[in-house]
TORTI-704429 format. One line per 5 residues: number of its first residue (from 1); their letters; for each residue x, y, z of N, C-alpha, C. Coordinates in steps of 0.001 Angstrom, whole numbers, plus 500000, padded with zeros to 6 digits. Layout:
! residues N
NUM	a	X:Y:Z:X:Y:Z:X:Y:Z ~ ...;
This chain:
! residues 383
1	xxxxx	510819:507614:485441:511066:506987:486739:512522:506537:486868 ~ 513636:505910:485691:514575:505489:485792:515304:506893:486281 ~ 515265:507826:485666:515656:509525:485870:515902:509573:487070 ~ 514731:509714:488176:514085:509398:489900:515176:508390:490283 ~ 515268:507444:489758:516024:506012:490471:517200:506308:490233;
6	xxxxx	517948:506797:489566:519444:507124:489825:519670:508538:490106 ~ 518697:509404:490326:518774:510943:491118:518933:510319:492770 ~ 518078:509153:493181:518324:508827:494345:519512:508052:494763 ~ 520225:507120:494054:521109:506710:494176:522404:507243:494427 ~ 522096:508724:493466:523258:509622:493682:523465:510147:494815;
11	xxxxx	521994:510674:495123:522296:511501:496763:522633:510454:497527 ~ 522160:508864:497829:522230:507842:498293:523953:507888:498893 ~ 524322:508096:497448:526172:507469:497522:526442:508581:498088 ~ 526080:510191:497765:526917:510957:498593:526847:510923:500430 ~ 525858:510731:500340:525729:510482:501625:526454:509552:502557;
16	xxxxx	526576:508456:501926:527432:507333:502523:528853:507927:502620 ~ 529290:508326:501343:530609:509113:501312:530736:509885:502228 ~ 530001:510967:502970:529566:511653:503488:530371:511269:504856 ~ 529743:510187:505481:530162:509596:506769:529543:509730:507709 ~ 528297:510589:508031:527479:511038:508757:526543:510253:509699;
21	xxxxx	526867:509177:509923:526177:507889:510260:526385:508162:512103 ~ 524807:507508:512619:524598:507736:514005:524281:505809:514222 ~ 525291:505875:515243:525030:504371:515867:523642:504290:516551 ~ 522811:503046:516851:521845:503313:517782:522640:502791:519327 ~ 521924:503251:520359:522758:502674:521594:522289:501503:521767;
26	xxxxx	523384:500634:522154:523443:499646:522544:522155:498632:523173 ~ 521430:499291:523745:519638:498730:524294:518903:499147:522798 ~ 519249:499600:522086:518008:499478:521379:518427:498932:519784 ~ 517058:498946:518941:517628:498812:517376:516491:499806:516831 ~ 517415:500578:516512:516639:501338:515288:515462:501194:513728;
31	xxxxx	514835:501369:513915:513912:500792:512383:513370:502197:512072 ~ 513378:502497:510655:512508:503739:510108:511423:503495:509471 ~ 510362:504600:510243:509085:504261:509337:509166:505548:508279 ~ 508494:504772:506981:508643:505903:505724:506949:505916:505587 ~ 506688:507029:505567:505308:507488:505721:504802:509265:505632;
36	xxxxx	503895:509453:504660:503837:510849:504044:502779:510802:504851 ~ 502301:511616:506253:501241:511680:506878:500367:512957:506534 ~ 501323:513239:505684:500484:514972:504879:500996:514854:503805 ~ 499744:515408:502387:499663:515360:500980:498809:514334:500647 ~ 499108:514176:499244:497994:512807:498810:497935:511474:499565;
41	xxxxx	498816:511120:500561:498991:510163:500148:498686:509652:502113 ~ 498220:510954:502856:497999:510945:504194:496470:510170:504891 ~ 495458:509654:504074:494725:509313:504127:495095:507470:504362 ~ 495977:507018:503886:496443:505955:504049:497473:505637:504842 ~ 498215:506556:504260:499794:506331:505415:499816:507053:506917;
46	xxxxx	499148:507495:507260:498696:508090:508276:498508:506776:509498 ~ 496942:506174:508667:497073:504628:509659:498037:503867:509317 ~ 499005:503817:508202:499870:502637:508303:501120:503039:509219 ~ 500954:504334:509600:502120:504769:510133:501686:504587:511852 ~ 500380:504601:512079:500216:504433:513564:500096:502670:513843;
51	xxxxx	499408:502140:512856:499850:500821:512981:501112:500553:513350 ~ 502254:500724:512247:503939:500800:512321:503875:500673:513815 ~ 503388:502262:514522:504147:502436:515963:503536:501451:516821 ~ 502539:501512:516749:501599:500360:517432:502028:499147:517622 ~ 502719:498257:516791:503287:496803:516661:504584:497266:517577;
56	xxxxx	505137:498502:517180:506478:498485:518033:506619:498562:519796 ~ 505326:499688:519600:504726:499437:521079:504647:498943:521908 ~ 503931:497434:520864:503734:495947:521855:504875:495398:522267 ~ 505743:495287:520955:507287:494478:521037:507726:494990:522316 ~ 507550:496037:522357:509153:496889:523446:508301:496285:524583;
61	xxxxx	506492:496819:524906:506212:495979:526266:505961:494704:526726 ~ 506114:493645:525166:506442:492336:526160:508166:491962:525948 ~ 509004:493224:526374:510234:492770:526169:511533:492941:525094 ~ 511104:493869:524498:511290:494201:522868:512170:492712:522176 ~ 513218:492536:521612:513922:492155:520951:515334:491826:521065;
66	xxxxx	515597:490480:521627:516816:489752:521846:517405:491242:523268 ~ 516690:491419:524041:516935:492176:525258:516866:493905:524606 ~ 516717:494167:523728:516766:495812:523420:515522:495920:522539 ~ 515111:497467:522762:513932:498171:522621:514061:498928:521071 ~ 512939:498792:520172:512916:499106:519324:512736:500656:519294;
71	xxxxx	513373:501362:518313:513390:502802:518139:512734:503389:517039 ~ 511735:503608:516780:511050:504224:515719:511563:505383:515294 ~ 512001:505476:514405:512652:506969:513456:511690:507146:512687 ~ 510921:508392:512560:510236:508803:511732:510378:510542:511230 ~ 510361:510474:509761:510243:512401:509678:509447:511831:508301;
76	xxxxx	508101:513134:508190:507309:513286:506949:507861:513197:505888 ~ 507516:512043:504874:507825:512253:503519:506855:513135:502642 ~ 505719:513218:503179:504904:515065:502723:504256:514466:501386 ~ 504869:512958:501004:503968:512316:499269:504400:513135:498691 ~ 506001:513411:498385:506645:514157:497570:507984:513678:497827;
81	xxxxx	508706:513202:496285:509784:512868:496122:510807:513091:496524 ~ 511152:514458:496264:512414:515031:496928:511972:515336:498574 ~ 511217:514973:498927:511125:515131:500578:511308:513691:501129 ~ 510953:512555:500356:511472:511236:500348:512525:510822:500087 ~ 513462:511482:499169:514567:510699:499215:515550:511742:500343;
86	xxxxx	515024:512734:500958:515654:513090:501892:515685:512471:503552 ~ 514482:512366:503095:513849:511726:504815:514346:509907:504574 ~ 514600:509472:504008:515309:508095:503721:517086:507909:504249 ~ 517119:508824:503364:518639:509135:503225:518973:509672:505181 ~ 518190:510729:505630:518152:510872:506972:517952:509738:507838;
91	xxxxx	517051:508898:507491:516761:507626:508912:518151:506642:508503 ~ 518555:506534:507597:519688:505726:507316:520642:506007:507968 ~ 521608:507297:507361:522729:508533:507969:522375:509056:509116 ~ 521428:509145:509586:521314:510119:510598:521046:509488:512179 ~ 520175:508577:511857:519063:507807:512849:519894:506246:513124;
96	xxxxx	520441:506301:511630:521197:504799:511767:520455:503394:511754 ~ 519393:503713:511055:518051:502335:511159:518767:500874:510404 ~ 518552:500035:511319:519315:498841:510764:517947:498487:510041 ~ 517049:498523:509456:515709:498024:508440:514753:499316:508432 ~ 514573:499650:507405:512939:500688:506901:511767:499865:506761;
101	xxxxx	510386:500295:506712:509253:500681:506553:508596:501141:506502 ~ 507395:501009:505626:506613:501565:505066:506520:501722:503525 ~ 505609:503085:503338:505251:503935:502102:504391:503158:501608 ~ 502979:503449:501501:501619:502796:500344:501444:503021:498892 ~ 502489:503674:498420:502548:503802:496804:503852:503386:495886;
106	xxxxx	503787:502734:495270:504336:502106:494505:505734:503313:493997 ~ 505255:504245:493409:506216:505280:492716:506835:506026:493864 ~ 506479:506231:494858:507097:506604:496103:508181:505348:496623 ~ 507616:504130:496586:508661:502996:496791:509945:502857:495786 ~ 509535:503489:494460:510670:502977:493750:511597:504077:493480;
111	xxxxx	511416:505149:494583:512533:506432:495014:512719:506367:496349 ~ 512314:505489:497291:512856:504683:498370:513868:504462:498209 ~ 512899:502445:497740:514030:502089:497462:514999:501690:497354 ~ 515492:502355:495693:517123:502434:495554:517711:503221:496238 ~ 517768:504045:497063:518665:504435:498782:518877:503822:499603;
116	xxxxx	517423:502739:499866:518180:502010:500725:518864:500462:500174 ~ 518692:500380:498698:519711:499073:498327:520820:499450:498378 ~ 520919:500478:498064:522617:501262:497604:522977:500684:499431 ~ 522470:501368:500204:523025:501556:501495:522936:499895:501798 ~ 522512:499131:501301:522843:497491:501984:521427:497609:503395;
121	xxxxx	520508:498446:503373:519312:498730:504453:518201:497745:503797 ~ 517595:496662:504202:516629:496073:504132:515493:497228:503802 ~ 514250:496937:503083:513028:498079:503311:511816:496766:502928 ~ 510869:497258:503781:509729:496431:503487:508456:497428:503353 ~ 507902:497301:501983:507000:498244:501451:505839:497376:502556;
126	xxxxx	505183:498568:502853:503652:498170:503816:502722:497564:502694 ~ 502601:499216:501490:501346:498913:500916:501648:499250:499625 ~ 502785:499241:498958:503382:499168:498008:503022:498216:497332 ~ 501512:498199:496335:501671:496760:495425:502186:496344:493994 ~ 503094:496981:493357:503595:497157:491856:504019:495582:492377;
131	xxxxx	503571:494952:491263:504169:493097:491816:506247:493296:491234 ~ 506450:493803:490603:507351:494179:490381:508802:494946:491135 ~ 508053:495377:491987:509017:496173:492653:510358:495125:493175 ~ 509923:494158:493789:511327:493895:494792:512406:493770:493478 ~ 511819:493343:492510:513007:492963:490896:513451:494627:490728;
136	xxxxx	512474:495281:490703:513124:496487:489769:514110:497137:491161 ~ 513876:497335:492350:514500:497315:493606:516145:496938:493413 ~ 515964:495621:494195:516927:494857:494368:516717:493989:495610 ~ 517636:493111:496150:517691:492088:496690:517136:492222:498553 ~ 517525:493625:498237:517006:494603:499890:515015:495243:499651;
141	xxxxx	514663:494601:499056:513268:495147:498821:512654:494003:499316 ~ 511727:494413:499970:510653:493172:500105:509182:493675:500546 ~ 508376:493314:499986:506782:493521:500309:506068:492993:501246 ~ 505239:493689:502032:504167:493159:503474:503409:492943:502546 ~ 502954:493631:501478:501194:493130:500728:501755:492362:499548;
146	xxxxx	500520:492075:498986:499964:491003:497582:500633:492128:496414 ~ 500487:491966:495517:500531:492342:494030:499559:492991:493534 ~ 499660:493959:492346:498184:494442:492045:497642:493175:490980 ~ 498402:492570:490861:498535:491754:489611:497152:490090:489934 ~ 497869:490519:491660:496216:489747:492414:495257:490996:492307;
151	xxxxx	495296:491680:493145:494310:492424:493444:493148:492904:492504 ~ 493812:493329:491169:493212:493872:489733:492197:492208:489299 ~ 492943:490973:489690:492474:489903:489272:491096:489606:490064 ~ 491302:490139:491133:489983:489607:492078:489130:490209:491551 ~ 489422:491816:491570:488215:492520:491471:487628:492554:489775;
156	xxxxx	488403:491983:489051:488165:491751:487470:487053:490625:487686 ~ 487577:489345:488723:486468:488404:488208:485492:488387:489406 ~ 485310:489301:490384:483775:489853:490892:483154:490532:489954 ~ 484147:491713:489186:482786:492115:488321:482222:491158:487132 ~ 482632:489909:486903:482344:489357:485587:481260:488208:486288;
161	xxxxx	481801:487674:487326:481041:486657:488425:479829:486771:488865 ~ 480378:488155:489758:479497:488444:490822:478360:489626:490174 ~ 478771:490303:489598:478335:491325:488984:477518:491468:487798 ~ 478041:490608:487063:477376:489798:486003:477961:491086:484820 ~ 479150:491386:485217:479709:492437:483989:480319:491549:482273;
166	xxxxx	479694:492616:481618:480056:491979:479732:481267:492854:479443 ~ 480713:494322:480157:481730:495527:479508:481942:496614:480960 ~ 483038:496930:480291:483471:498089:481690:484176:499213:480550 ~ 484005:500624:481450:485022:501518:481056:486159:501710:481897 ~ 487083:502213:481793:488159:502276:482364:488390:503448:482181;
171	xxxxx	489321:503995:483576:489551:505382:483775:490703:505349:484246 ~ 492052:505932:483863:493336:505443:485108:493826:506992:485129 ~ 494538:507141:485943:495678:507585:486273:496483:507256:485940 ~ 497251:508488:484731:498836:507820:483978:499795:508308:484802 ~ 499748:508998:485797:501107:509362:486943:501624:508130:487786;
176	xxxxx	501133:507258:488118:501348:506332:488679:501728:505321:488665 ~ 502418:504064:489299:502946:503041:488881:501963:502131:488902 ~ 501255:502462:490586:500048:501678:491100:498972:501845:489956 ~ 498532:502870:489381:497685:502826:488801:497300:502397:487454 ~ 498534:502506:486969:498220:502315:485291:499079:500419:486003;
181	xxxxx	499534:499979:486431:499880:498384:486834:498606:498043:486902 ~ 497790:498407:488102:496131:498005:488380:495270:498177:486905 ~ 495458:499171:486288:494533:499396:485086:495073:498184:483884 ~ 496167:498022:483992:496984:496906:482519:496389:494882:483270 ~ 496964:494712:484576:496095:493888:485000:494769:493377:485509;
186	xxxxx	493892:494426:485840:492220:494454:485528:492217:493983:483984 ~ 492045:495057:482832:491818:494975:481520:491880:493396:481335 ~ 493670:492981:481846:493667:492026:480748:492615:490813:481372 ~ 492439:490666:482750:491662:489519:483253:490038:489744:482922 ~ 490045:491187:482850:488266:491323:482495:488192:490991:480682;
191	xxxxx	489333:491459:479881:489293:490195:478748:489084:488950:478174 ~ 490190:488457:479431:490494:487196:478918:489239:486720:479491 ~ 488064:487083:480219:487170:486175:480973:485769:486452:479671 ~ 486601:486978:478679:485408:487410:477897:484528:488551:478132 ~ 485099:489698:478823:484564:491156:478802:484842:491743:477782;
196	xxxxx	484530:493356:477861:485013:493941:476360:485292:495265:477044 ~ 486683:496018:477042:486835:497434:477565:486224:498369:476621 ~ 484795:499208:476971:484455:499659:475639:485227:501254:475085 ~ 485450:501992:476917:486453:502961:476686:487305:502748:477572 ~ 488540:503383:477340:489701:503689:478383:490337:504910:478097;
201	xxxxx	489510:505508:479414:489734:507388:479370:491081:507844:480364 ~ 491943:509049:480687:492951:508798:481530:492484:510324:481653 ~ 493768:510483:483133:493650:511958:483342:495120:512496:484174 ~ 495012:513532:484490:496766:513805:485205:496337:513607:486562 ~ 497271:513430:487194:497076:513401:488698:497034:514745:489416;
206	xxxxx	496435:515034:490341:495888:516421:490802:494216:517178:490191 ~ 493765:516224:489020:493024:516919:488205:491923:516873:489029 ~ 491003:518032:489172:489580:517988:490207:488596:517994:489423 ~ 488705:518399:488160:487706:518317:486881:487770:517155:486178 ~ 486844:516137:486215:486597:514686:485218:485478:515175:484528;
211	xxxxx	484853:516365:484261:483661:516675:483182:484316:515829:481578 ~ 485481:516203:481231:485408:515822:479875:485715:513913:479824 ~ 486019:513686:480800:485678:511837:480547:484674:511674:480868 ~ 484028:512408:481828:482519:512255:482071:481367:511644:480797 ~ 481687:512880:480052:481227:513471:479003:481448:512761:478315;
216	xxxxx	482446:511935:477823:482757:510873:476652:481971:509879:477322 ~ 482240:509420:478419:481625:508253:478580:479917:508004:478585 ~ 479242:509281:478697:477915:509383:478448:477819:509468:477442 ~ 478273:509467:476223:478392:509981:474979:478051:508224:473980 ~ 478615:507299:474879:478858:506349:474666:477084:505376:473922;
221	xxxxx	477235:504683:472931:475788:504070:472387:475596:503594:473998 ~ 476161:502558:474406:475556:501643:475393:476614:501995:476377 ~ 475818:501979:477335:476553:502074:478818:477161:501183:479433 ~ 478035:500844:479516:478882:499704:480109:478566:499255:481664 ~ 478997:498041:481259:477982:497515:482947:478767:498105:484313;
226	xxxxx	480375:498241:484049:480807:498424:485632:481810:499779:485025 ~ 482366:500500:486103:483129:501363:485694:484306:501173:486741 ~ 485414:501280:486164:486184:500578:486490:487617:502315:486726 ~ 487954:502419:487754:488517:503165:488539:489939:503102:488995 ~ 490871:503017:488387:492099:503417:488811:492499:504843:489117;
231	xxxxx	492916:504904:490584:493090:506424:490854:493392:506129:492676 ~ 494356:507226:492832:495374:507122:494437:494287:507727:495470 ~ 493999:507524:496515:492985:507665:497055:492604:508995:497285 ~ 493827:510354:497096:493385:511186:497391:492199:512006:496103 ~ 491969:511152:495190:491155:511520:493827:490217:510572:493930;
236	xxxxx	490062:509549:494729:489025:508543:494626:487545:509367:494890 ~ 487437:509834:496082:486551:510708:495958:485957:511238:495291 ~ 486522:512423:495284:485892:513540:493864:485799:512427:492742 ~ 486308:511869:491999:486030:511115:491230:484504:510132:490656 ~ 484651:509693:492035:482911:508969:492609:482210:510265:492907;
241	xxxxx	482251:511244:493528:480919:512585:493488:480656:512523:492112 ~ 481717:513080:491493:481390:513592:490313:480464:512635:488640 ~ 481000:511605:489517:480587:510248:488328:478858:509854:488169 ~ 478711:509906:490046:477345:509954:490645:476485:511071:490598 ~ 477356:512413:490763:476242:513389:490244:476320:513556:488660;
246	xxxxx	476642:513192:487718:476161:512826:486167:475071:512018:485890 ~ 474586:511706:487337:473387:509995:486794:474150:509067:486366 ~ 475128:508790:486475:475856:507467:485957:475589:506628:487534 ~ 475083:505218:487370:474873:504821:488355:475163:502850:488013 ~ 476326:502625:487144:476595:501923:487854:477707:501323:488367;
251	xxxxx	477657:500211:488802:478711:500264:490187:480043:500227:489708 ~ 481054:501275:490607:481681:501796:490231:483378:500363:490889 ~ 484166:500058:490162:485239:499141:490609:486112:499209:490549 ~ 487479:498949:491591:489007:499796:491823:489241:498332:492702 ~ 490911:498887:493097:491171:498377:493949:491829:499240:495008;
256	xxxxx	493054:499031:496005:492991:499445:497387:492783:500784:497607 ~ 493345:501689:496283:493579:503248:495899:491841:503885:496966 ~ 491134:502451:496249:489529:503116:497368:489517:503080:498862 ~ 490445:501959:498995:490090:501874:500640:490833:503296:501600 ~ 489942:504144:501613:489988:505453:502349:489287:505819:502546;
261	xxxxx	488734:506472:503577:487493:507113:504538:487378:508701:503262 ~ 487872:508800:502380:487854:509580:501546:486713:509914:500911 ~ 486787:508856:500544:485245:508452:499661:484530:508726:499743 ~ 484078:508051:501279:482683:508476:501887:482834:510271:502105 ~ 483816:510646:502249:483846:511902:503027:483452:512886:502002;
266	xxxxx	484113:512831:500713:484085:513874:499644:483027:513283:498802 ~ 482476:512291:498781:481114:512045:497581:479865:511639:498626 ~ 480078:511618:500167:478868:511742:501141:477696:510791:500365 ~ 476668:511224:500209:475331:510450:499970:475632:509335:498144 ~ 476616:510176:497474:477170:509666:496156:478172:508704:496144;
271	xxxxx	478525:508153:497551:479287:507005:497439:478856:505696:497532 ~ 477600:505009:496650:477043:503879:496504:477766:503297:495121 ~ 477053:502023:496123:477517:500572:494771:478829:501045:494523 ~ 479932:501047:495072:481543:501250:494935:482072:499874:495313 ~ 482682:498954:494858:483390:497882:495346:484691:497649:495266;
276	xxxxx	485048:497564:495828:486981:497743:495939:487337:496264:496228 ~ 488540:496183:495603:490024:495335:496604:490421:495635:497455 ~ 491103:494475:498794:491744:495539:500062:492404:494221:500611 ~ 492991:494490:501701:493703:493511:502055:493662:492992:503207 ~ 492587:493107:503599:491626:492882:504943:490522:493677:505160;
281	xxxxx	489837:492757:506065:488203:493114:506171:488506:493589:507412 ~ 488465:494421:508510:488629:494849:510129:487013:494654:510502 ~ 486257:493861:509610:484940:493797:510805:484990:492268:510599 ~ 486367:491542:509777:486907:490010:510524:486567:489563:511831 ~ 486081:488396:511932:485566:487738:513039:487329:487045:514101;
286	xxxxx	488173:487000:512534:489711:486478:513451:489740:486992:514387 ~ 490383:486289:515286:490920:486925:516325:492009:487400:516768 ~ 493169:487171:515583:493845:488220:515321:493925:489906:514712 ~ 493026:489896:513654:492200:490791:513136:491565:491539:514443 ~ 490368:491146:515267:490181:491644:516371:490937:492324:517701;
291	xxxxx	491930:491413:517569:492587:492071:518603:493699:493454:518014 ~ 494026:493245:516677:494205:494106:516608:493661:495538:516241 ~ 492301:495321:515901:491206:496458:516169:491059:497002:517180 ~ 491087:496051:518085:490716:496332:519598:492018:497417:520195 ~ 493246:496676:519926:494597:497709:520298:494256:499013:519887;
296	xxxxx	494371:498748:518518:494288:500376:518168:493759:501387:518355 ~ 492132:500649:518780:491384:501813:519075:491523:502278:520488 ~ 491707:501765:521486:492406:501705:522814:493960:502596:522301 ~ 494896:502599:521519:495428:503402:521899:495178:504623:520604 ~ 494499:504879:519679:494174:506124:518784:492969:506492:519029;
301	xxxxx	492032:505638:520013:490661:506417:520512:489573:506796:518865 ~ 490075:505556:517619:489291:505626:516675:489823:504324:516380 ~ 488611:503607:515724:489002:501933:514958:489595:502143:513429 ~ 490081:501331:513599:491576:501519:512664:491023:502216:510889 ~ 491519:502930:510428:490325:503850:509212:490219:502761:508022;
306	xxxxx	491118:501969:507721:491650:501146:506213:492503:500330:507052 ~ 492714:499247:505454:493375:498060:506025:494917:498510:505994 ~ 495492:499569:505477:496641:500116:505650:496808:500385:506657 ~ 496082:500235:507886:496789:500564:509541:497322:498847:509518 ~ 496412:498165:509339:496731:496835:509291:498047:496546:508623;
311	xxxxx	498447:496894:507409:499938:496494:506809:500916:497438:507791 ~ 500442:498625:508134:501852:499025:508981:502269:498373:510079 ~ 500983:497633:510512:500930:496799:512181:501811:495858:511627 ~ 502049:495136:510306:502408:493710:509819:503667:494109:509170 ~ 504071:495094:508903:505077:495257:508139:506127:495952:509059;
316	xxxxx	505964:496257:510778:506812:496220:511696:507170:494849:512031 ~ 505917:494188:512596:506018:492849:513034:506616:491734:512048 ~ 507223:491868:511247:507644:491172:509641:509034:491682:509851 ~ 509534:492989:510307:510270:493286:510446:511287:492791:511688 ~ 510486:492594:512845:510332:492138:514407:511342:490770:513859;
321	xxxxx	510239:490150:513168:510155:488780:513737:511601:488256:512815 ~ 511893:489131:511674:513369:488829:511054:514377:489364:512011 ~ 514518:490414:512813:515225:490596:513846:515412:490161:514839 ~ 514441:489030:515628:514793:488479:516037:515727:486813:515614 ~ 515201:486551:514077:515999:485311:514200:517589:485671:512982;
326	xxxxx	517400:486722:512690:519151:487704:512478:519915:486669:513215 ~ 521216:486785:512683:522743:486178:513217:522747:487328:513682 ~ 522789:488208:513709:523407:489930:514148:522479:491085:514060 ~ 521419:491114:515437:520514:492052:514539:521292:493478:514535 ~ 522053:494035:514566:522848:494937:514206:523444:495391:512718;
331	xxxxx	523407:494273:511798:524007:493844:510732:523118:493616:509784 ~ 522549:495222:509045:521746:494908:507879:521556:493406:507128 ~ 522466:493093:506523:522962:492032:505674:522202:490566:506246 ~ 522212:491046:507635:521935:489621:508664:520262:489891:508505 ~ 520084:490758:508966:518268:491208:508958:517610:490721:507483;
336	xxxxx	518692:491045:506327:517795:490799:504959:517892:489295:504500 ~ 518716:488758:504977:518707:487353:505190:517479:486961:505867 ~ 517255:487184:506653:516456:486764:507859:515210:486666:507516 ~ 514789:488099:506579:513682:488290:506593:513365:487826:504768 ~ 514162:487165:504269:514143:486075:503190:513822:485346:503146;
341	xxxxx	513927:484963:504352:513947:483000:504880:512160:483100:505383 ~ 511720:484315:506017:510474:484260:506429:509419:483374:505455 ~ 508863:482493:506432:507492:481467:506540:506631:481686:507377 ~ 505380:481932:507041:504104:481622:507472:504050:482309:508630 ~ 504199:483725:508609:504222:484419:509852:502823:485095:509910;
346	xxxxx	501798:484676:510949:500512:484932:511146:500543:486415:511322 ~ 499926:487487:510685:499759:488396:510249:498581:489222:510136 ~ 497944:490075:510564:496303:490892:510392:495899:490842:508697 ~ 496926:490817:508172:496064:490979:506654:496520:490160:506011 ~ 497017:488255:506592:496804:487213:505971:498125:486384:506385;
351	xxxxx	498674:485347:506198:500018:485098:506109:501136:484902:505412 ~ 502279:485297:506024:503194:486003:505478:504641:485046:505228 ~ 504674:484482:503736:505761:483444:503696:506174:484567:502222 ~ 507906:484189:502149:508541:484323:500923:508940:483088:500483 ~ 508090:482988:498858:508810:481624:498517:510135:481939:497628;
356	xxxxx	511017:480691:497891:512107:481110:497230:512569:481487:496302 ~ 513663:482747:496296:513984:483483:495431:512999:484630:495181 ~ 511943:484675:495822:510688:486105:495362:511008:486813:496808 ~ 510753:487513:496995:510144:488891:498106:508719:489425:498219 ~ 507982:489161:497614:506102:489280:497466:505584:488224:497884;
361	xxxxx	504968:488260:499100:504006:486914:499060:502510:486916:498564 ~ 502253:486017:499025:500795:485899:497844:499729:485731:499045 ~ 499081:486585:498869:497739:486185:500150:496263:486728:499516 ~ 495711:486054:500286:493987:486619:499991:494085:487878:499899 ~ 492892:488259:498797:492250:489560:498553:491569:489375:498790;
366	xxxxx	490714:490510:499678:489139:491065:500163:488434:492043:499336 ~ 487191:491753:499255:485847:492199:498580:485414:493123:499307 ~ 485447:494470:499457:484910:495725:499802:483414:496313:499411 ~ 482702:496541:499901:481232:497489:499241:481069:498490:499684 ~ 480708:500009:499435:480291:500981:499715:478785:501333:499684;
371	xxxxx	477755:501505:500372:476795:501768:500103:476247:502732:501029 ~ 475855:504002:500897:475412:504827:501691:476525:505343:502725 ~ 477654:505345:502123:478863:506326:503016:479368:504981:504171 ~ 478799:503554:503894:479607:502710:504804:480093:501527:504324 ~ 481290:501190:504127:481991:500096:504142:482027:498825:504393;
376	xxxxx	481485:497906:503864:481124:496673:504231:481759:495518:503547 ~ 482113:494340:504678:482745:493242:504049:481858:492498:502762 ~ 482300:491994:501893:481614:491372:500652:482364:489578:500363 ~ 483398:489526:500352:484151:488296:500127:485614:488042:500425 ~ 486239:487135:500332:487297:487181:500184:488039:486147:499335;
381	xxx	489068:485945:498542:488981:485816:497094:490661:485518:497408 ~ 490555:483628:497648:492073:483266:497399:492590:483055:496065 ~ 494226:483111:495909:494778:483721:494966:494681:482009:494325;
């Protein structure tokens, strides 16, 4: 990954060198959304990317921002690296975005990014949860969501709580930042609470065959009470078919990597007893939560799929609301200030303060259930 982080930096600097830079006009301010709406990673960023437009939507019709209209720059990052650090490097140089957003994966964020620290461009990850990132980043990074470091914690002590789990197996994904972060902070909280990991099996990313962890894990004297799931949503699926058609039946535990209409779609009648982390419930009684259900489906003519439409809605409006209280919203430097100083900004998937000196805020995690191909609220689980 360090390899990735200064391959981007490089193109980063040539580019600047370059000179290629597009002003926005004068009525408006530019913002880029970073979002792979095709490849792995389109099942999520897809709604966080119509959320994104959606919040901008509203801004521009009650008035946009200190008198000018927000400009959405967007081109496919495709959930592939070198199509990301191109399409970055483009909304910067090209589009001229005084702040980025987006991207829901962690290893995709940390080839963001360093392009846009180099460039002095604010970026606010939607659904980026490596708790780590804004440090390994820099001072221009900042996060709309929680940490996996919560998230892995919630869903560690539902299964020990709620679940009444002794032992889990573990399955991760070693391609990932998100995943093997989620798999190192689960473990250690389902430990320390007095669990026991009895296996921890891994696999490559892309793989459609889990027969041979399958296979170990049936192999096993005693069956472990929960099975425990790290994996990017476009494998969550197949993953759960395949686990469920072995007769392995019990309940299976992850965090957000599940929240995707995926699930249900590719393991159909085999997606029971699944319980996830997420970062909002959308069948919330709030009435912020509501209304922004209500928008969306009024303007995408479907209710919002995952709570990742929700972070793109929050991670414009996060963006908004530092542009408006900017010395200069023109003036990167002024925006990342701005959006430093942010407190308690009411938000669809919780509220949104940086305490000082961090860039991650800390908010509730939600309790997810799958049973019979539908999604249902279970808890919600302050930090």
């Amino acid at each position: 990954m360090r390899n990735i982080q200064l391959l981007a930096l490089g193109v980063s600097a040539a580019m600047l060198l370059a000179g290629c830079s597009a002003a926005a006009a004068d009525d408006e301010i530019v913002v880029g959304a970073v979002y792979s709406i095709t490849g792995s990673q389109a099942s999520i960023d897809q709604p966080g990317y119509n959320g994104f437009k959606l919040a901008a939507k509203q801004i521009n019709e009650s008035g946009g921002i200190n008198g000018k209209q927000i400009r959405v720059a967007f081109s496919d990052a495709a959930s592939e690296t070198t199509t990301l650090t191109n399409v970055v490097s483009e909304l910067i140089e090209n589009d001229g975005a005084v702040a980025l957003g987006g991207t829901n994966d962690s290893t995709l964020a940390l080839v963001a990014g360093p392009i846009a620290q180099a460039a002095g461009i604010p970026f606010v990850a939607s659904g980026a949860t490596l708790p780590t990132l804004p440090e390994q980043v820099g001072d221009s990074m900042f996060m709309a969501c929680y940490g996996d470091d919560l998230q892995a914690e919630a869903i560690a002590d539902y299964s020990t709580e709620e679940l009444g789990a002794q032992t889990a197996w573990a399955l991760v994904d070693q391609a990932y930042d998100f995943t093997t972060a989620l798999n190192k902070f689960f473990q250690e909280r389902f430990t320390a609470s007095g669990g026991e990991i009895v296996l921890e099996d891994s696999y490559k990313s892309g793989d459609t065959d889990y027969s041979a962890q399958i296979a170990r894990l049936q192999a096993l004297k005693t069956q472990p009470d929960v099975l425990f799931v790290a994996a990017i949503p476009n494998e969550a699926g197949i993953i759960t078919q395949q686990i469920r058609a072995a007769g392995l039946m019990q309940p299976i535990v992850s965090g957000d990597g599940y929240d995707t209409p995926l699930v249900a779609e590719v393991a159909g009648a085999n997606s029971k007893d699944v319980y996830f982390s997420t970062h909002v419930s959308l069948e919330s009684t709030d009435a912020v939560v509501q209304d922004f259900v209500t928008a969306y489906t009024e303007e995408y003519g479907t209710a919002p799929e995952n709570a990742f439409a929700a972070l793109g809605f929050d991670t414009m409006n996060l963006i908004a609301d530092a542009l408006k209280r900017a010395t200069d919203d023109t003036d990167p430097a002024a925006v990342r200030d701005a959006l430093a100083s942010t407190q308690n900004l009411v938000a669809v998937t919780g509220t949104i303060s940086f305490p000082e000196g961090s860039r991650k805020p800390s908010k509730a995690v939600t309790i997810m259930r799958i049973v019979d191909e539908v999604t249902t609220f279970v808890e919600t689980i302050q930090p």
